[in-house]
C-alpha positions in Angstrom: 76.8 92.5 110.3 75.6 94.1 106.9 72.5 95.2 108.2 74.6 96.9 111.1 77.1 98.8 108.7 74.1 100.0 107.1 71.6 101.1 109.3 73.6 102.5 112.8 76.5 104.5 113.8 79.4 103.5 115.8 77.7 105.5 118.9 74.8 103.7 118.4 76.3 100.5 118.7 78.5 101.4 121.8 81.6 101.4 120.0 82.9 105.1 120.8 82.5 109.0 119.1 84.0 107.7 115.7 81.9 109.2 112.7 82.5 106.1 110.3 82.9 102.9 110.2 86.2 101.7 109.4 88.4 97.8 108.5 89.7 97.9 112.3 86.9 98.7 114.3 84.8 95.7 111.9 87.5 93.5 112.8 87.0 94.1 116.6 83.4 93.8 115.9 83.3 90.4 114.6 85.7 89.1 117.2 83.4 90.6 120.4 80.1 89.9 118.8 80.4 86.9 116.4 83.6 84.9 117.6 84.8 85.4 114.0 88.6 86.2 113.1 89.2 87.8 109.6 92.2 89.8 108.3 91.6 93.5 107.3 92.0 92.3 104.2 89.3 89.4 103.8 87.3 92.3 105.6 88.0 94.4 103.1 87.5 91.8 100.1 83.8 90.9 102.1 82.9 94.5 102.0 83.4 94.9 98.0 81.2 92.0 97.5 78.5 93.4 99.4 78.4 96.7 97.6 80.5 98.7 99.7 83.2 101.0 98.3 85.9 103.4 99.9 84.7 106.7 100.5 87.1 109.5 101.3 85.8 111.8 104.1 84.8 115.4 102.5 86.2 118.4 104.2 83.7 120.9 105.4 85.1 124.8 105.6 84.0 126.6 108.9 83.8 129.4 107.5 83.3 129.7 103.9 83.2 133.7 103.6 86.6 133.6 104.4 87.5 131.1 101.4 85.3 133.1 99.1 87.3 136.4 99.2 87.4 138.7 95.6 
């Protein structure tokens, strides 16, 4: 699973057009592939102790000329 959430992309794992990975879609994971029931939570609590942390998505202007104006 940790070699998974590091390495691939959702698409790439046939899981959908979502850019990141995310405590639902791991849950759904582990129950399909593994037979393995956690709560978001202990999901959450497994991820920590493996290294990962939350990351807020950054916002990407379209067009930045417009945002640079004097």
């Amino acid at each position: 699973m940790r070699k998974m959430l590091e390495e691939s992309t959702l698409a790439d794992e046939g899981y959908g057009i979502e850019t990141c990975w995310n405590t639902r879609i791991i849950q759904h994971v582990l129950e399909e592939k593994f037979s393995v029931t956690m709560s978001r939570g202990g999901i959450c609590d497994m991820l920590h102790r493996w290294g990962f942390r939350y990351t807020r998505p950054m916002r990407i202007l379209k067009n930045k000329k417009s945002f640079n104006r004097k």
